[in-house]
N, C-alpha and C positions, 0 to 999 in steps of 0.2 A: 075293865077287869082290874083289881087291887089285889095287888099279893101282900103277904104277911109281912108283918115289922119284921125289923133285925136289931140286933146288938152289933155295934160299931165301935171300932178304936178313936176317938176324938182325933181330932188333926190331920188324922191320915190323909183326906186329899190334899193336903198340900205337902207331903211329904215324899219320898223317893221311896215306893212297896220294898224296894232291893235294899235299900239302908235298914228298915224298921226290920225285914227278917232277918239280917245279917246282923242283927244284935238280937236276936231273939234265939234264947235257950233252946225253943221249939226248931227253929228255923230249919230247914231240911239241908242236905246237904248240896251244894249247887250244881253238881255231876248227878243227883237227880230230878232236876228243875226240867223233865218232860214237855212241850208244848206244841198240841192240836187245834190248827186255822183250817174250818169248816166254813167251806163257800159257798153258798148256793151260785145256780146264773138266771138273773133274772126273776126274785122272789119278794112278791112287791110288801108296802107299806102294811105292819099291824097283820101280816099273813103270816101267822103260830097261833098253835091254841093256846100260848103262854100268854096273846096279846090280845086276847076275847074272839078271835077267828074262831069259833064253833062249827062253821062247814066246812072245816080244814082240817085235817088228819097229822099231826106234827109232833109225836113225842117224843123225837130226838130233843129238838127244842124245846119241847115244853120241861123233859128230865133235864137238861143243865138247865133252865129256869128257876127252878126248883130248887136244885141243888146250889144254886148260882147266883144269878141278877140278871134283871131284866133290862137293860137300857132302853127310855122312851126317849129319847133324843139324840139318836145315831145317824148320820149323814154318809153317805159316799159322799167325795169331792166331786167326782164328773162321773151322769149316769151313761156310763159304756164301757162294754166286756174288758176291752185291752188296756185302754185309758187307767179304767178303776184298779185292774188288777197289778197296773204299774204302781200307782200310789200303796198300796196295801200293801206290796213288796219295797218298797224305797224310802215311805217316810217323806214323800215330796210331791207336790204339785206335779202333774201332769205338764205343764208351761213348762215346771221348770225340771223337770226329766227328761225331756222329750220325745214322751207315748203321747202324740197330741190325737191317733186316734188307735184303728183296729192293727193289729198284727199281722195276721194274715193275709196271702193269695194277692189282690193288685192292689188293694189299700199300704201294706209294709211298712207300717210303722215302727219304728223301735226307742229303746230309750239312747243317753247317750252312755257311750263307750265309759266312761269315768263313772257312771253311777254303780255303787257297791251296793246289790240290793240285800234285803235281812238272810236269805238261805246264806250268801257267801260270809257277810257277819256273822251268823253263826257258826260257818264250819271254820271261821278263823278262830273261832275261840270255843272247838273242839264237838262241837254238836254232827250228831248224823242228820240230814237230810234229805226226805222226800218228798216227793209229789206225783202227788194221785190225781188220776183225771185232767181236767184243761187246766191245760197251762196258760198258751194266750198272750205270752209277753216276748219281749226280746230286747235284746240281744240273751242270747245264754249264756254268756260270758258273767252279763251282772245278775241273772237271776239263775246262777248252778245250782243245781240239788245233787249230793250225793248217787242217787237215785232215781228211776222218774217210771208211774205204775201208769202204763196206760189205761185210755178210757172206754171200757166193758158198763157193765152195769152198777152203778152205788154201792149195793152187795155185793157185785163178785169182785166190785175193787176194796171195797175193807176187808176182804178176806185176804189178798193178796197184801193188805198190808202189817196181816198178824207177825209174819215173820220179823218185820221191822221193828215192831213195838214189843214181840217176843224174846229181840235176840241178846243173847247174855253178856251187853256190851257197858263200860264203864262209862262210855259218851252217850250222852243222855241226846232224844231225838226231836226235831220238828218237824214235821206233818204235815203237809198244805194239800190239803185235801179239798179238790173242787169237782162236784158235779159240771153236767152237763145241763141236766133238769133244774127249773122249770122252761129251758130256754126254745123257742120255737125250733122245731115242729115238737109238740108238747109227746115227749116219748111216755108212754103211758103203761106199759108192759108189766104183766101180771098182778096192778094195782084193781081191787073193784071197782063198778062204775060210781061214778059222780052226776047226779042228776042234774039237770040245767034248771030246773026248779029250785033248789036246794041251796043255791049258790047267791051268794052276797054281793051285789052290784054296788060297786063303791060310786059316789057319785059324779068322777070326773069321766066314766063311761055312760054310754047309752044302755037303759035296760030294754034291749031288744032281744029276738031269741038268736040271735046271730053272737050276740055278744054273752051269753048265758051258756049257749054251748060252746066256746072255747074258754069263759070261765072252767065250764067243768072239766073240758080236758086240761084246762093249766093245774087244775086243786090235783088232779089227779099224776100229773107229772111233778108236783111240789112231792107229794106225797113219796113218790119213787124215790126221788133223793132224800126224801128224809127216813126211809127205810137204810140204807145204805148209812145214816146217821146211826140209827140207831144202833148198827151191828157193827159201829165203830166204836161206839161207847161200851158196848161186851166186851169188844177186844179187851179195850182199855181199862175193865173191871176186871175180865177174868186172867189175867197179866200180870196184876195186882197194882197198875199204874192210876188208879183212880185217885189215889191220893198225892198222886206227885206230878201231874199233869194238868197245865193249863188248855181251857177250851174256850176257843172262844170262836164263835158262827156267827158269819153274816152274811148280807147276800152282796152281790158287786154291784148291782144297780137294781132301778124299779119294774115292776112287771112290765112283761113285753107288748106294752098295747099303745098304741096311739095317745098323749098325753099322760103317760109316766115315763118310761122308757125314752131317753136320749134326750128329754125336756128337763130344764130345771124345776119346774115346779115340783109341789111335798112330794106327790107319788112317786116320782122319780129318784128322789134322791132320799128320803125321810124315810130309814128301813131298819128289819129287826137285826137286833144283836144282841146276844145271850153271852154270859161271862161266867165261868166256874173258873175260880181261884181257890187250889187245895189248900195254899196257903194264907188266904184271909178271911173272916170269920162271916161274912156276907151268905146267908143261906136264903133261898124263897123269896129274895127280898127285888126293889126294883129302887133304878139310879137317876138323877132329873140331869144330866150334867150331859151339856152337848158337844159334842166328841164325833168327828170323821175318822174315817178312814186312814189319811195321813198320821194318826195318831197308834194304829197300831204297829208299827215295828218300834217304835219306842216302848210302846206296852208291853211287847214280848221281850225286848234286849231287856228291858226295867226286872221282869221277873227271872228272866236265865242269869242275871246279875252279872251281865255285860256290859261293859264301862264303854260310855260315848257321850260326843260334845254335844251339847244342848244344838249349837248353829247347823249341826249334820243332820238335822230333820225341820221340816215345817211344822212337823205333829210334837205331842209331848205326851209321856206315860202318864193313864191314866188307868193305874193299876190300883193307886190309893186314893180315888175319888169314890172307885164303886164300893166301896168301903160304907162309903154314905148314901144318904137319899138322897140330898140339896145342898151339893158337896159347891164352897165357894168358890168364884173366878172360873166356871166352867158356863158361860152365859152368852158364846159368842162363834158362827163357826162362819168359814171361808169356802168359796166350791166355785169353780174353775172347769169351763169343759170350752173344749175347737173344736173336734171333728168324730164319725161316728164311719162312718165308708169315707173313701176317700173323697167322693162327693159330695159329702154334708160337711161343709165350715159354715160354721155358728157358733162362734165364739161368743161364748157366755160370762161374766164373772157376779157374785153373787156374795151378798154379808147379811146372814141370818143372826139374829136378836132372837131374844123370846116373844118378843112382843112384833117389831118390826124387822120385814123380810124385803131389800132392795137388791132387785135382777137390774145387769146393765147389757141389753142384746148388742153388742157388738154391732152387728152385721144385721140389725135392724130394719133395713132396707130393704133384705133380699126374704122372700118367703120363705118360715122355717122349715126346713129340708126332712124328708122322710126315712127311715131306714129301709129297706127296701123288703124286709120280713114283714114290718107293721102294715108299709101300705096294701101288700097284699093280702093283710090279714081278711077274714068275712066280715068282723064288725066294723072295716073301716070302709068297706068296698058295698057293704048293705047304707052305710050312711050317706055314698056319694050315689049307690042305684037311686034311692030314695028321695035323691034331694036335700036332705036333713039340714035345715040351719042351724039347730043345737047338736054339738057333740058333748055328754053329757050336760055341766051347769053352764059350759062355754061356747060362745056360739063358732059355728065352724071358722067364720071370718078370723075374731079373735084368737083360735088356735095359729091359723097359718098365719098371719101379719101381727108382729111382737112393736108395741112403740119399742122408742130408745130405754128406759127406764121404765122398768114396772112396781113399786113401790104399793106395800100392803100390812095392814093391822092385821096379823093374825087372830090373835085373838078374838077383834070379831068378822073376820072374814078370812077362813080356815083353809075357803075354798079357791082364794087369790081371784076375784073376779072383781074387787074394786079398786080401780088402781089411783091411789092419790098422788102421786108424781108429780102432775099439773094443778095439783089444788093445792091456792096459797094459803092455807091451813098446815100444811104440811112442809112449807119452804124449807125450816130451819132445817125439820129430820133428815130431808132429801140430803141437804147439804152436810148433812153432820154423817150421812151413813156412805156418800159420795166422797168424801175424805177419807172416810175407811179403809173404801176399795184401794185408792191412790195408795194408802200408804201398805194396803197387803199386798197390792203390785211391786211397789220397792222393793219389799223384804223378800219377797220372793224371785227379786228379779227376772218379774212376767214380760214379754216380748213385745207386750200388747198393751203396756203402757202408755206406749205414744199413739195409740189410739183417741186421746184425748183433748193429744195437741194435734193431730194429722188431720181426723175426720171427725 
């Protein structure tokens, strides 16, 4: 799907968005620099109708589309609930947070005591604070909100949060509003049905009917959340904060199926993100510029025009890239995941190119570990009744046993099933994209470093 041109300010990706409007006549005032972080959990790859999903119901999305930018090259760092949603709040590597997996009940992860996550940067520098729906992180101390809406339904929680965005306050607000939906058990409640015909079998799944009908209750629980989008964007129109409010929605990791979900490959971490900036001139349009996760709480401080040191994040604002299409030095991104239950280590580290994409499985050795929602899913439980030696393009083998390095030309093999690592063709890249890793271990002082000299 191609969306419309745009009219661009020249330079702007390389530029600081919070410098260019604070010289700009126009510029708003920065006590009403608003800003709306819309999460899904669990909504996979190119699933919005703003991204050609035609058997998906998404006009939350598809209206800040529209209104907004599209970004086709947005990453989570690490596909999993707690993990991701420590990066999105921190600005840091998971490694180097230490959410190395889930939050909750025996797993208890959290991050460390010293990390200042974006809600308390904001309310240091006078913003109100809430959060709607899962939370998912810890300690509370680095991740305070003002406020915290528990989790009802999508709709009944944007309702709950009119008052916040209503209230007649000079401290302008942020909103981290996260569903529950699409995450298993696919809650589907007062959405229509979804036919298991009808539904788009991507092809790193089996198209079997085991797998068609939890597609359709997933399209049908995306949908649930993104009703609850939409009656967050009323708010935020009939409030009159449509114009002084940044949106920006993503999901925290890839759909919950066997081979996207908790796995590095595209499906898992390759997901949609829509950007409406009131204040830059980007409408309809779409951005090529590859950007994680760790990237947005600099995005948001960059636009509340909150002053911070470049070294206090792994990410960097990428407020004045979406500005452009094929905005330059945005050609490169890093993804880092350990653990998923407390019983899944599988340390992963990963350097995506446009062209070439090099995974280094850590823990290569040991069969890749299941989450224990996916295993029991029906399309994964019809594959092993059945026998199945292909789970979709990959054979079942290949899923569960990772070599040490899996190295792939995307461009033409989209679907990672040809792994040149071991082909001395490819010596130089292996070695040129293996130095990479080394040195985004350094900077980020990854623990897992000496993984290279140990094992």
């Amino acid at each position: 799907m191609t969306l419309g041109r745009r009219t661009f300010m020249k330079g702007a990706a390389t530029a600081s968005m919070a410098g260019l409007l604070a010289s700009s006549g126009s510029a708003q005032d920065v006590r009403k620099r608003n800003v709306v972080l819309f999460v899904t959990d669990d909504q996979g790859t190119d699933h919005a109708g703003c991204y050609g999903a035609d058997w998906l119901r998404t006009p939350g999305f598809d209206r800040v589309a529209e209104h907004g930018v599209r970004m086709n090259l947005a990453f989570c760092t690490t596909p999993s609930c707690s993990p991701s949603r420590s990066v999105i709040l921190s600005g840091l590597h998971n490694h180097s947070n230490g959410m190395y997996g889930l939050a909750h009940a025996t797993h208890h992860f959290q991050s460390f005591d010293k990390v200042e996550g974006l809600p308390v940067l904001l309310n240091n520098a006078g913003y109100r604070t809430i959060s709607a729906g899962k939370y998912h992180v810890a300690p509370n101390d680095s991740y305070a909100f003002d406020h915290r809406i528990g989790g009802q339904s999508p709709e009944e929680m944007a309702e709950k949060c009119r008052e916040h965005i209503a209230a007649d306050s000079d401290q302008p607000f942020f909103l981290f509003f996260c569903t529950s939906e699409p995450h298993r058990p696919f809650k589907r409640e007062g959405i229509a049905p979804v036919s298991p015909d009808d539904v788009e079998v991507p092809d790193y799944l089996p198209d079997i009917p085991e797998c068609r009908e939890e597609l359709a209750q997933y399209a049908m629980s995306l949908e649930r959340a993104d009703k609850g989008f939409v009656s967050l964007l009323k708010t935020i129109e009939e409030t009159g904060h449509w114009d002084d409010t940044l949106i920006i929605a993503v999901s925290d990791n890839g759909i919950a199926f066997p081979g996207a979900k908790t796995t590095m490959y595209e499906p898992g971490v390759h997901l949609p993100c829509v950007v409406r900036n009131p204040l830059g001139d980007a409408r309809n349009a779409e951005c090529n510029a590859m950007v994680t996760w760790a990237d947005l709480a600099p995005t948001i401080l960059d636009y509340a025009g909150v002053k911070y040191k470049p070294k206090q994040f792994h990410g960097r604002s990428f407020l004045g890239a979406v500005e452009e299409e094929n905005p330059s030095g945005w050609d490169e991104v890093y993804l880092s995941h350990q653990l998923h239950e407390i019983t899944m280590y599988y340390p992963v580290r990963v350097v995506r190119e446009r062209k070439y994409k090099l995974t280094w499985n850590i823990a290569h050795p040991l069969a890749f570990p299941f989450a224990s929602d996916l295993y029991r899913s029906t399309t994964w439980q019809a594959v092993l009744r059945d026998n199945r030696e292909h789970y979709g393009k990959r054979t079942v083998d290949a899923y569960l046993h990772r070599p040490k390095f899996e190295l792939y030309n995307l461009e033409n093999d989209p679907d990672e099933l040809h792994n040149l690592a071991e082909d001395p063709v490819h010596t130089e890249t292996l070695a040129r994209m293996q130095a990479k890793l080394k040195a985004f271990q350094e900077r980020t002082k990854d623990p897992w470093l000496l993984k290279w000299e140990y094992e």
